[in-house]
TIVO-2410 file (N, C-alpha, C; in nm, 3 decimals):
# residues 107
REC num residu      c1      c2      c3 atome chaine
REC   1      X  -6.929  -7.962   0.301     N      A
REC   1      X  -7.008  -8.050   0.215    CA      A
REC   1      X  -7.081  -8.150   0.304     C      A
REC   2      X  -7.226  -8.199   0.282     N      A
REC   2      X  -7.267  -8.262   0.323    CA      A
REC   2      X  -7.312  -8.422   0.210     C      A
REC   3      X  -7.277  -8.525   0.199     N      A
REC   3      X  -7.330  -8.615   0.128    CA      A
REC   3      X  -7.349  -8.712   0.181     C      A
REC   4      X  -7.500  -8.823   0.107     N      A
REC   4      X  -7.526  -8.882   0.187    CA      A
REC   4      X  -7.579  -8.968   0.080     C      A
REC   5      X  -7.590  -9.099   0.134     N      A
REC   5      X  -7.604  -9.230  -0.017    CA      A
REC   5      X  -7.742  -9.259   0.026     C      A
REC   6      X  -7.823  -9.276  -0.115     N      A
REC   6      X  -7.970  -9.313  -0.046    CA      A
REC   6      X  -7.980  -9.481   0.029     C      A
REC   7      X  -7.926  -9.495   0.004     N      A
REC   7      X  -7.966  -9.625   0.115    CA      A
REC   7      X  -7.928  -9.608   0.271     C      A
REC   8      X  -7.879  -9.543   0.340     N      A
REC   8      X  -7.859  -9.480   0.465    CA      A
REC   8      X  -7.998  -9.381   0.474     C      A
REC   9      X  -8.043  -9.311   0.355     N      A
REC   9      X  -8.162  -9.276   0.403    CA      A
REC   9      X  -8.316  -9.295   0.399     C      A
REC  10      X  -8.269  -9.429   0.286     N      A
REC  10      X  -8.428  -9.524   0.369    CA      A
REC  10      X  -8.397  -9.610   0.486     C      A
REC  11      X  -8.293  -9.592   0.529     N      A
REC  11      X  -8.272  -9.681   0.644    CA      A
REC  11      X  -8.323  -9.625   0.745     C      A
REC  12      X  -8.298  -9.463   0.747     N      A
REC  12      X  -8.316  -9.403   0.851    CA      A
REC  12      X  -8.476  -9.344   0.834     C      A
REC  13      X  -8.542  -9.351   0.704     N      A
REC  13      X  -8.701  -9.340   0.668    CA      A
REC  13      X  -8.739  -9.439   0.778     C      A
REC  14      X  -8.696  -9.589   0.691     N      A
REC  14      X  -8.769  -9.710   0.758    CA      A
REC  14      X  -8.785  -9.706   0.930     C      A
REC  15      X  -8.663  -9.680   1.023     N      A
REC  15      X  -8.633  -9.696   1.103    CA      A
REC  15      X  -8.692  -9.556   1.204     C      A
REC  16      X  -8.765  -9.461   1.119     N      A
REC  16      X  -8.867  -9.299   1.186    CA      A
REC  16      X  -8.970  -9.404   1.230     C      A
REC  17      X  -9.048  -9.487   1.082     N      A
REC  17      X  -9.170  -9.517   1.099    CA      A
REC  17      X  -9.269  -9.437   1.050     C      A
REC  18      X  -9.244  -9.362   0.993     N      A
REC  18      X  -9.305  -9.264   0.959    CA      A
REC  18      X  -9.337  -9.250   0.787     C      A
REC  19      X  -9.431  -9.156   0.753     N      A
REC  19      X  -9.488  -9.136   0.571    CA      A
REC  19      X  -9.316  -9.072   0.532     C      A
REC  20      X  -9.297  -9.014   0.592     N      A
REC  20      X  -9.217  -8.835   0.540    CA      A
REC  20      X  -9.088  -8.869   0.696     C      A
REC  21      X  -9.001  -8.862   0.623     N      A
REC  21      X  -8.864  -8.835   0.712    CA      A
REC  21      X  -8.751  -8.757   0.648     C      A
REC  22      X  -8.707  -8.632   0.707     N      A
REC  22      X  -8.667  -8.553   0.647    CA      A
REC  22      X  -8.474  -8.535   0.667     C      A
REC  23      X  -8.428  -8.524   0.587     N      A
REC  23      X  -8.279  -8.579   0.640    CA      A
REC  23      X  -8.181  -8.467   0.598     C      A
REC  24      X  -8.245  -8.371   0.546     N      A
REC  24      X  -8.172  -8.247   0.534    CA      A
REC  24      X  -8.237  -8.162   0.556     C      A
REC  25      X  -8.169  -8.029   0.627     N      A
REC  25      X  -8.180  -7.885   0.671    CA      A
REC  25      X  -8.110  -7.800   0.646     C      A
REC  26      X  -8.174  -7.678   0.608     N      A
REC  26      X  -8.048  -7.539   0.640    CA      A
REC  26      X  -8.230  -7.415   0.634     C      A
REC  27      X  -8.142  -7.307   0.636     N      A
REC  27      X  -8.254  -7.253   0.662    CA      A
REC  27      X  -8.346  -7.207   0.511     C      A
REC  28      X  -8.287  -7.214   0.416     N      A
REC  28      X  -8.340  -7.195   0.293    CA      A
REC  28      X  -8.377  -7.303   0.227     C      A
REC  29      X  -8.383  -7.433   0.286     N      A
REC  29      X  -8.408  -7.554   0.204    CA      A
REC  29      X  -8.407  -7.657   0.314     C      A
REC  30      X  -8.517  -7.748   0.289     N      A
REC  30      X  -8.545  -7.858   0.340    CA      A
REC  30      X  -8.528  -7.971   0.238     C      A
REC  31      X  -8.511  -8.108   0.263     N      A
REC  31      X  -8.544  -8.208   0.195    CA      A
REC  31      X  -8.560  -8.348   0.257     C      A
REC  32      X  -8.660  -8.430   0.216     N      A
REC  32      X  -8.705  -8.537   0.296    CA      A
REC  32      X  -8.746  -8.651   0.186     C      A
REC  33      X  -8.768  -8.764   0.238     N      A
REC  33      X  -8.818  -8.888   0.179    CA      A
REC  33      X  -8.942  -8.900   0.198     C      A
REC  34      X  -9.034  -8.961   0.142     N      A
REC  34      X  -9.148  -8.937   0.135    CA      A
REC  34      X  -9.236  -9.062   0.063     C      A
REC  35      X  -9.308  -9.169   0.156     N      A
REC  35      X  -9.336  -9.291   0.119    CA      A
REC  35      X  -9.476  -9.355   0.134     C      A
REC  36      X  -9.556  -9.347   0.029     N      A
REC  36      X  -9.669  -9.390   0.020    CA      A
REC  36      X  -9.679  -9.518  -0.013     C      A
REC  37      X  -9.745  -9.611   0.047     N      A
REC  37      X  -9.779  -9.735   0.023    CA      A
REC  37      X  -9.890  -9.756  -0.066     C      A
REC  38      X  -9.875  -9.841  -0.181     N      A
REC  38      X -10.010  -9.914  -0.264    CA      A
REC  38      X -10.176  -9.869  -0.216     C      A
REC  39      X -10.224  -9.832  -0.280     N      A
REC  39      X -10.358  -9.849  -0.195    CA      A
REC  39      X -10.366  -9.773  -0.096     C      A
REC  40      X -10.305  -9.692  -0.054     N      A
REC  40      X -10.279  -9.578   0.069    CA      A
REC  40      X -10.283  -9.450   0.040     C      A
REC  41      X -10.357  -9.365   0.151     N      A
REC  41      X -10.388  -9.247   0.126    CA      A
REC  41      X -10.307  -9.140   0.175     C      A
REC  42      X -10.316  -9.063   0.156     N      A
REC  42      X -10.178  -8.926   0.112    CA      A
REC  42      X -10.291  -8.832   0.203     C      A
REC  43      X -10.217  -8.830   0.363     N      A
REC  43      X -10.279  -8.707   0.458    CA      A
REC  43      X -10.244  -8.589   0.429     C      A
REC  44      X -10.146  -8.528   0.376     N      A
REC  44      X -10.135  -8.378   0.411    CA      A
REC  44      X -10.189  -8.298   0.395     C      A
REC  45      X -10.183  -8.189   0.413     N      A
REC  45      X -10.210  -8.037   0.364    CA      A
REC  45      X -10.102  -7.956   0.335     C      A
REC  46      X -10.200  -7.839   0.266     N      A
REC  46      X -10.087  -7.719   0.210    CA      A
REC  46      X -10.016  -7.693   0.300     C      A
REC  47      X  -9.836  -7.629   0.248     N      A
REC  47      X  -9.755  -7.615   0.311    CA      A
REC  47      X  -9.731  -7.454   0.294     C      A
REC  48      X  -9.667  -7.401   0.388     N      A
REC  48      X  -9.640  -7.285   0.393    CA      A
REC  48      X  -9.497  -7.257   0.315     C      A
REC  49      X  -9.462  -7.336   0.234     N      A
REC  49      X  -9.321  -7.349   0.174    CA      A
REC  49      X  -9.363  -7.391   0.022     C      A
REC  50      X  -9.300  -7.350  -0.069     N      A
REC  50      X  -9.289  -7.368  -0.236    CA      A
REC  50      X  -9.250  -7.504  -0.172     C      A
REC  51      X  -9.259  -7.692  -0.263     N      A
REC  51      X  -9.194  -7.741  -0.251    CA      A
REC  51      X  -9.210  -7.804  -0.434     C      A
REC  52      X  -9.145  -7.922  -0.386     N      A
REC  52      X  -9.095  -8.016  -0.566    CA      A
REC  52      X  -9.063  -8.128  -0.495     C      A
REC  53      X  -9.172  -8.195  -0.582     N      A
REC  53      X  -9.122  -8.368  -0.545    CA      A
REC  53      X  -9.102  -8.420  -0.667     C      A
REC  54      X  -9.004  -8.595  -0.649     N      A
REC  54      X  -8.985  -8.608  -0.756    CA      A
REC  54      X  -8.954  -8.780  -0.752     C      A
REC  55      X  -9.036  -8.802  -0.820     N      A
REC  55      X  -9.055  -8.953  -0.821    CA      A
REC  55      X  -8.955  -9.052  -0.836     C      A
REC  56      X  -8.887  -9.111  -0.728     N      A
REC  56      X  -8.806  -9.214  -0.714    CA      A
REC  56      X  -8.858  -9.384  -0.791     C      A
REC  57      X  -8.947  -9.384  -0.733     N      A
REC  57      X  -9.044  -9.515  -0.785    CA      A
REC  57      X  -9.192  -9.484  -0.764     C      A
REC  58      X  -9.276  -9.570  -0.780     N      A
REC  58      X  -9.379  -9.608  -0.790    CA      A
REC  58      X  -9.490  -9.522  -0.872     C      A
REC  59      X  -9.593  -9.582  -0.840     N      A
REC  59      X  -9.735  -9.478  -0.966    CA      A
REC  59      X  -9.781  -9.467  -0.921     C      A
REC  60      X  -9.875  -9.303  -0.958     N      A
REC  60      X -10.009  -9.304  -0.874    CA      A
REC  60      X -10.055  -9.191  -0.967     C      A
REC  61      X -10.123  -9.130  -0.878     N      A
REC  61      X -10.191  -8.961  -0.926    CA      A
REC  61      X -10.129  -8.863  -0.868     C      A
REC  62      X -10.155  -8.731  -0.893     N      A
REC  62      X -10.116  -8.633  -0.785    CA      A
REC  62      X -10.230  -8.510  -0.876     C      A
REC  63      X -10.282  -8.459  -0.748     N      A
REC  63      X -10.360  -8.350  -0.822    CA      A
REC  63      X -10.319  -8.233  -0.724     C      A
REC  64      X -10.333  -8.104  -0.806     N      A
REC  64      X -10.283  -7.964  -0.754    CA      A
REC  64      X -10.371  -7.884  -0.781     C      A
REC  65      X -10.435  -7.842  -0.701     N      A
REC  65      X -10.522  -7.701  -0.714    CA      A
REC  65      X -10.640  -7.748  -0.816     C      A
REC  66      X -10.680  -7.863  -0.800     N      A
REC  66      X -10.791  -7.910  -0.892    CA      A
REC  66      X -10.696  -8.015  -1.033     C      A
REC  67      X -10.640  -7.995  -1.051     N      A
REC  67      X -10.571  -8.053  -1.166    CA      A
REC  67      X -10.525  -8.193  -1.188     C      A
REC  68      X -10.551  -8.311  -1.214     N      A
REC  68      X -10.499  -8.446  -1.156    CA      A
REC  68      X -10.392  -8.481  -1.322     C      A
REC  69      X -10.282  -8.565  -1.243     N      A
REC  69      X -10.210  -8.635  -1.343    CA      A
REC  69      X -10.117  -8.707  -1.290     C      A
REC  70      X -10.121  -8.816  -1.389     N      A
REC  70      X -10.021  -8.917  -1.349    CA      A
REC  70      X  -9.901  -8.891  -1.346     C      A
REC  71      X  -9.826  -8.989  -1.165     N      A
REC  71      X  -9.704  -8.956  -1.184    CA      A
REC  71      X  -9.660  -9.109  -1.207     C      A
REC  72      X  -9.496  -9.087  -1.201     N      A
REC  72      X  -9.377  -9.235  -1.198    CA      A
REC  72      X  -9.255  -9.192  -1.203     C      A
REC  73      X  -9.223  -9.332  -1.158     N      A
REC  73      X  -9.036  -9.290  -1.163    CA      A
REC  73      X  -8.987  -9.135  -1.254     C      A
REC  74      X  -8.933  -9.057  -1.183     N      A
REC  74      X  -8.880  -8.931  -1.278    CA      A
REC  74      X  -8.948  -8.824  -1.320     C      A
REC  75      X  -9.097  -8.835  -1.268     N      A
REC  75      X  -9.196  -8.734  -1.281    CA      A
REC  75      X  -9.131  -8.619  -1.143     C      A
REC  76      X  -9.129  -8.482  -1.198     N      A
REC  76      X  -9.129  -8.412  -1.155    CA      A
REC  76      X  -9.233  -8.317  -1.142     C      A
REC  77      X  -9.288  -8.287  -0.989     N      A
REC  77      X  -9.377  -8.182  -0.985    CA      A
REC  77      X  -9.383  -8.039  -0.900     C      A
REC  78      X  -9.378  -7.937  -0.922     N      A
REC  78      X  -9.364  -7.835  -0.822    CA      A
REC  78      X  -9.537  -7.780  -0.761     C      A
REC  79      X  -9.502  -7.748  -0.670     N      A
REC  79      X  -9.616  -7.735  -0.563    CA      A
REC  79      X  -9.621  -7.576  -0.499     C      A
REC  80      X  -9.714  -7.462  -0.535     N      A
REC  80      X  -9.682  -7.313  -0.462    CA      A
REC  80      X  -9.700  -7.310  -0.303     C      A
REC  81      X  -9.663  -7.249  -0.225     N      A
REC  81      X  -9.691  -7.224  -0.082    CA      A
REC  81      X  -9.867  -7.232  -0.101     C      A
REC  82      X  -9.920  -7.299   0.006     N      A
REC  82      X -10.056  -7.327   0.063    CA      A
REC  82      X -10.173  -7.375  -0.050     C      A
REC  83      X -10.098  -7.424  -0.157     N      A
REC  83      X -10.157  -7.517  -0.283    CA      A
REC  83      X -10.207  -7.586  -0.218     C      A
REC  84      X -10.307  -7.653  -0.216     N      A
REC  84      X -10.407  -7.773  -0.174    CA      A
REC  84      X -10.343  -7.884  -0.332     C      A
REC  85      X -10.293  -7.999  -0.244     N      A
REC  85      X -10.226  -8.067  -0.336    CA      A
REC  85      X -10.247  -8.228  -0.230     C      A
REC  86      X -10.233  -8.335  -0.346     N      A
REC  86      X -10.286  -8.493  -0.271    CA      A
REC  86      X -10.233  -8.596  -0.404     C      A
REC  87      X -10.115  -8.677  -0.331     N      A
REC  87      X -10.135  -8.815  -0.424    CA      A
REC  87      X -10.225  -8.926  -0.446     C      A
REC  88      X -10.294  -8.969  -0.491     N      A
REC  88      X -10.412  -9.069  -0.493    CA      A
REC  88      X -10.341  -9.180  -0.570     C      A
REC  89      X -10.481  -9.255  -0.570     N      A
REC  89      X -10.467  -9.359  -0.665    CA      A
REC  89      X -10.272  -9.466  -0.700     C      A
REC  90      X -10.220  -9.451  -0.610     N      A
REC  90      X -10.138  -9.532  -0.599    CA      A
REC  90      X -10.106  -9.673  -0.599     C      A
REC  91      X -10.080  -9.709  -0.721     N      A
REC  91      X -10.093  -9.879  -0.759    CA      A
REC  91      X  -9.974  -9.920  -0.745     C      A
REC  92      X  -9.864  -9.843  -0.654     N      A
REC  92      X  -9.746  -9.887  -0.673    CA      A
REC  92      X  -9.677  -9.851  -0.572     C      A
REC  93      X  -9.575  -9.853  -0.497     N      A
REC  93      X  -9.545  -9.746  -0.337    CA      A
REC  93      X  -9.468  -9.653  -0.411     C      A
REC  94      X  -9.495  -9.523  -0.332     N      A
REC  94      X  -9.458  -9.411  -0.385    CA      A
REC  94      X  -9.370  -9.369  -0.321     C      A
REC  95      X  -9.203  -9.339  -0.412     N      A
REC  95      X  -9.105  -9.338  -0.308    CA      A
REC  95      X  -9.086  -9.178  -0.327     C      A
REC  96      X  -9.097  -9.078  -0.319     N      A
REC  96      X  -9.057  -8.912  -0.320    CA      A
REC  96      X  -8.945  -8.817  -0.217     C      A
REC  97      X  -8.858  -8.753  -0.327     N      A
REC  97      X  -8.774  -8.686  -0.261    CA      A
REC  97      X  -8.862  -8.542  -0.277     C      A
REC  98      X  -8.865  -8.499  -0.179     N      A
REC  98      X  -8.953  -8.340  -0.145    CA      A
REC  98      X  -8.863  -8.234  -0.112     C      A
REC  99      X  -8.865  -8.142  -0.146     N      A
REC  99      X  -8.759  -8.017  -0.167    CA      A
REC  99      X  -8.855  -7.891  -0.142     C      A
REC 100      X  -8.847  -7.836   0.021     N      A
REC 100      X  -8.913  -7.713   0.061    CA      A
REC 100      X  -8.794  -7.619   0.036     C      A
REC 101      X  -8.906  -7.508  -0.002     N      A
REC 101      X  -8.783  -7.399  -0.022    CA      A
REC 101      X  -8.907  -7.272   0.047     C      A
REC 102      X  -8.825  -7.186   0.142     N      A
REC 102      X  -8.764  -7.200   0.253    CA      A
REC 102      X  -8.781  -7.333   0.354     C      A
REC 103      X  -8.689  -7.371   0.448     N      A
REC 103      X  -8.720  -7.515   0.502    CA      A
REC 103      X  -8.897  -7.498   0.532     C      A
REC 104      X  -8.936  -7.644   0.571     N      A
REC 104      X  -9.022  -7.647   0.623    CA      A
REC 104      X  -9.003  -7.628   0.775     C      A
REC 105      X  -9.157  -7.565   0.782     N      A
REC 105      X  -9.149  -7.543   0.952    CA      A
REC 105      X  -9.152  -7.669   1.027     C      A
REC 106      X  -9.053  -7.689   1.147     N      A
REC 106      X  -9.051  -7.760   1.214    CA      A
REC 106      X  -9.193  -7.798   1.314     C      A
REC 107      X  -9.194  -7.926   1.353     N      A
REC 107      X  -9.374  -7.972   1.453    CA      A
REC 107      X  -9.375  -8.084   1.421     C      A
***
């Protein structure tokens, strides 16, 4: 068993420095934290992995494959391998747990 309390893992978010810090592995599943600030823009691109994020706190947008809608606390969204997908419009910091399935590739 592996368990782990979220406050050890924004500690260890805060302390990457980083958008995205990922704190679990195996080879069929990844999962990471994932933190957009107010007013801040959402770099990524499509992933080579199905993933699902799922709103810890804050508001914003998220659009998928053309499609936009609001997220918040408890919004759940799934994402297909190499979906062109982007959170916008964030009036709030966006805290997200992200769930690749197979892991994400390491880089």
């Amino acid at each position: 068993m592996r368990a782990l309390e979220f406050a050890e893992i924004e500690a260890a978010h805060a302390a990457a420095g980083r958008l995205y810090h990922e704190f679990l592995r195996e080879p069929s599943l990844s999962v990471g934290l994932y933190v957009l600030p107010a007013g801040g823009t959402d770099p990524q691109s499509p992933h080579d992995q199905d993933e699902v994020y799922y709103v810890l706190r804050g508001h914003g947008q998220i659009s998928v494959a053309g499609e936009t809608r609001a997220v918040g606390p408890g919004s759940v969204v799934f994402v297909g391998t190499r979906v062109e997908h982007r959170f916008s419009d964030i009036t709030e910091e966006l805290a997200l747990l992200v769930f690749f399935a197979p892991a994400e590739a390491e880089g």
